[in-house]
ZAMARGU-4260 file (C-alpha; in steps of 0.2 Angstrom, whole numbers, plus 5000, padded with zeros to 4 digits):
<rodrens>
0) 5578/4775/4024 | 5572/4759/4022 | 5584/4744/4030 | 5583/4734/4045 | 5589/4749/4057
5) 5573/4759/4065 | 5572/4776/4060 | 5574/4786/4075 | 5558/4801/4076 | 5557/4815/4085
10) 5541/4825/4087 | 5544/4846/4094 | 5530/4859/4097 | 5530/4877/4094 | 5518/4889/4098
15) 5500/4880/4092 | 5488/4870/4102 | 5495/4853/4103 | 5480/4849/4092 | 5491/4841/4077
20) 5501/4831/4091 | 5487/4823/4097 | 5481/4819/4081 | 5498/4808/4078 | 5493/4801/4096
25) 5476/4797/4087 | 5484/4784/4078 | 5486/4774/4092 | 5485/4755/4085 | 5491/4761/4067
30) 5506/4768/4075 | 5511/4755/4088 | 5512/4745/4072 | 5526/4755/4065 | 5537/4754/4081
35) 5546/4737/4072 | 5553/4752/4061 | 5551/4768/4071 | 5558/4772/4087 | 5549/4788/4094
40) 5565/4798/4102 | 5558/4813/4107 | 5540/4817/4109 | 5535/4826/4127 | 5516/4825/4122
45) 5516/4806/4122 | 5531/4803/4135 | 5544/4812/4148 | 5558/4800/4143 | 5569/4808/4125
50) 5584/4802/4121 | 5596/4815/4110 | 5598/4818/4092 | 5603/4818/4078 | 5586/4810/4072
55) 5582/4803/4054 | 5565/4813/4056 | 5557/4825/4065 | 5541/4832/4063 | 5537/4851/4069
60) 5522/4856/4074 | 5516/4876/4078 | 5524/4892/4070 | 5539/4902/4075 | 5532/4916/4085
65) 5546/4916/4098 | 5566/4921/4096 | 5568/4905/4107 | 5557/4895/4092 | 5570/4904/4080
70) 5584/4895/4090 | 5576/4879/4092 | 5568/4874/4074 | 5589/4879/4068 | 5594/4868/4080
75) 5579/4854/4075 | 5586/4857/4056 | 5604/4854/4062 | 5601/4839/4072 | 5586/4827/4056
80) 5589/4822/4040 | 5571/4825/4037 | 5561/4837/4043 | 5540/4839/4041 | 5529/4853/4045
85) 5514/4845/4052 | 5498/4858/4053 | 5494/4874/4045 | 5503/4884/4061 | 5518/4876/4053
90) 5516/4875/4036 | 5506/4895/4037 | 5509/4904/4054 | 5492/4896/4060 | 5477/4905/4066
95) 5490/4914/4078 | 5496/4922/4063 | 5480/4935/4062 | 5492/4949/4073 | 5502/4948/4057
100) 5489/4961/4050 | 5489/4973/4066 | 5503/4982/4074 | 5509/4970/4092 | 5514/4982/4102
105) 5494/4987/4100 | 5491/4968/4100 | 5501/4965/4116 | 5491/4980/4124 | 5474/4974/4121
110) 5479/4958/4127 | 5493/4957/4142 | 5491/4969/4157 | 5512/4968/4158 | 5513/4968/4137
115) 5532/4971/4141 | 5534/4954/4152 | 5531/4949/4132 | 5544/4941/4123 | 5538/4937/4107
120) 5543/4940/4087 | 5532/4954/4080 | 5523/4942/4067 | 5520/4924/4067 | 5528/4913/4055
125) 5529/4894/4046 | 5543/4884/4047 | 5550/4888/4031 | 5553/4905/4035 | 5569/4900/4043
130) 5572/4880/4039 | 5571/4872/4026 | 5558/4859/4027 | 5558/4844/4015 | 5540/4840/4018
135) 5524/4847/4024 | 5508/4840/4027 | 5495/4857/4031 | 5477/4857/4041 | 5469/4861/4058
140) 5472/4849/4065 | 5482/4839/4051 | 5472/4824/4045 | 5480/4809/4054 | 5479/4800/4038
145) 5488/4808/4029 | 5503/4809/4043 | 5502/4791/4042 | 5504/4790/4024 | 5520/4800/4026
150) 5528/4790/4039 | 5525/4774/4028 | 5534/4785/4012 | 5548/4788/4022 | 5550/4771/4030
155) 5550/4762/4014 | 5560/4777/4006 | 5547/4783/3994 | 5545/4803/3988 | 5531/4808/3999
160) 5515/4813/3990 | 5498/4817/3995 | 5482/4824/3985 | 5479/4843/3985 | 5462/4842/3978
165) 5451/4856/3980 | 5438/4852/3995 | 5425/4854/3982 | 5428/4838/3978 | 5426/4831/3995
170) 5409/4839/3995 | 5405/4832/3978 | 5411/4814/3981 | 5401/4816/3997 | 5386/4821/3989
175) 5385/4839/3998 | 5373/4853/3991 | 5384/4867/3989 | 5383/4879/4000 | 5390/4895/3989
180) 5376/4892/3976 | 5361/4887/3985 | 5360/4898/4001 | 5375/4913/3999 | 5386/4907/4013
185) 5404/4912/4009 | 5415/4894/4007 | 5432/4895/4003 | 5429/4876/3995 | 5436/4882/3978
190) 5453/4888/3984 | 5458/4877/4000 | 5465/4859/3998 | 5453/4843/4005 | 5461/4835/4020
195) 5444/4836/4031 | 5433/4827/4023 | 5423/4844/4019 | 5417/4843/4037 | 5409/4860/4039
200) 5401/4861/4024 | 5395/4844/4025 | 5384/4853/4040 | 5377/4867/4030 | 5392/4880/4034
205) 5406/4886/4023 | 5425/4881/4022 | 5434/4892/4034 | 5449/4885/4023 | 5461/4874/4037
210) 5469/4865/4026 | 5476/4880/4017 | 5477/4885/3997 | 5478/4873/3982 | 5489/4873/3969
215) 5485/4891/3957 | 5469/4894/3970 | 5463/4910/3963 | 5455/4919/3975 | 5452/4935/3965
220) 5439/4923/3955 | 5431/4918/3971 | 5431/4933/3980 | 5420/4939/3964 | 5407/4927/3966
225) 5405/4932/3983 | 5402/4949/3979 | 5387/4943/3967 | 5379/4932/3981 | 5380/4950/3991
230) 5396/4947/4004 | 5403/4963/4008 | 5421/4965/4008 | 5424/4966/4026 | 5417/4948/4026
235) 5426/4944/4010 | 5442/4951/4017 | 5440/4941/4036 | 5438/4924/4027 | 5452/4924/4017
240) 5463/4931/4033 | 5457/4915/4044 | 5464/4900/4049 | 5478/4900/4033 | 5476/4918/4028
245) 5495/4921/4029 | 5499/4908/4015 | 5505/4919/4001 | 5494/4916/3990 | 5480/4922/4002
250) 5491/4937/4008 | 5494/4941/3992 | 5479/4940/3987 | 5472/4950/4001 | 5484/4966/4002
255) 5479/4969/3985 | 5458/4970/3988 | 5460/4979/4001 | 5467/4994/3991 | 5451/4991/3979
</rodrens>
């Protein structure tokens, strides 16, 4: 995509929290330098005026937890050559994803007092589920680094890359104490890609696993050396469910223990 004509960018929302889109807003300086090559089409968090695709790239963020959504991120795909999921609602179903474990009709119960005003798909969903996505850059939010990195790939034409590391080796280039060994707290450092920095555990708590599952993670391994530090499996069983649990390596994973 590189050339002397600016790639045109469009940025949607789905269901999420806006977090990841404010994180692209973050940028602030660093982005207003890559207007000479982007033009920001569409992109209602940052500015009420859109112009119409087709776009060169759009980036999604949220999961599909709507039929509306279902309509919108075909229609998105249609309309880009390029399309990223940005944050782990995209890239995993999101922390909205934990009503994928329950049945929502008794989800819509507990939680609307009209549940049949409801209009929403039974489970919550990433992207990819329905679209091909060419990219994806996971994490909540996304690390605005990283989102910068890719937007500088694809200007200059380049594959996009970015390190999946383990966030054990955030904590160890940071110097942290790990948390798993010396005081029992349950981390999912060993099976989550860095992207944060190792933020919570760089304050004595565990990884809660935002940035969602490395490459080959193996959680059965983990999950062992939890039940030698004493975790229960409830516990064991709600940590691999958070934020990512509905990656498939982590649902997988989690199906299976349960029927220990």
């Amino acid at each position: 995509m590189s050339g002397d004509k600016k790639i045109r960018l469009a940025v949607f929302k789905l269901s999420s929290c806006s977090g990841c889109q404010q994180q692209i807003i973050d940028l602030g300086e660093d982005l207003l330098a890559l207007t000479e090559k982007i033009e920001i089409a569409y992109f209602l968090e940052a500015s009420s005026k859109t112009s119409p695709g087709p776009y060169d790239v759009a980036l999604i963020e949220g999961s599909v937890s709507t039929p509306q959504e279902v309509e919108l991120v075909k229609e998105i795909r249609e309309n880009s050559k390029i399309v990223v999921a940005v944050g782990s609602c995209a890239t995993y179903g999101g922390i909205q994803a934990l009503r994928n474990w329950l049945d929502f009709s008794e989800v819509k119960e507990r939680v609307y007092p009209n549940p049949d005003w409801i209009k929403a798909l039974e489970k919550s969903s990433p992207v990819s589920d329905y679209i091909q996505v060419d990219y994806a850059v996971s994490g909540c939010p996304a690390n605005k680094v990283q989102l910068l990195s890719i937007l500088k790939q694809i200007i200059i034409g380049k594959k996009v890359y970015h390190r999946e590391e383990s966030l054990c080796q955030e904590c160890k280039r940071k110097g942290n104490v790990c948390v798993v060994v010396t005081k029992g707290i349950p981390c999912l450092g060993p099976v989550v890609k860095e992207g944060c920095g190792a933020l919570c555990p760089s304050y004595g708590r565990g990884c809660y696993g935002c940035f969602g599952p490395m490459v080959d993670p193996k959680p059965e391994t983990l999950s062992r050396r939890f039940e030698e530090t004493g975790i229960s499996k409830d516990e064991i069983v709600l940590r691999f469910r958070n934020i990512t649990g509905w990656s498939e390596p982590f649902r997988r994973f989690v199906k299976k223990y349960e029927q220990r």
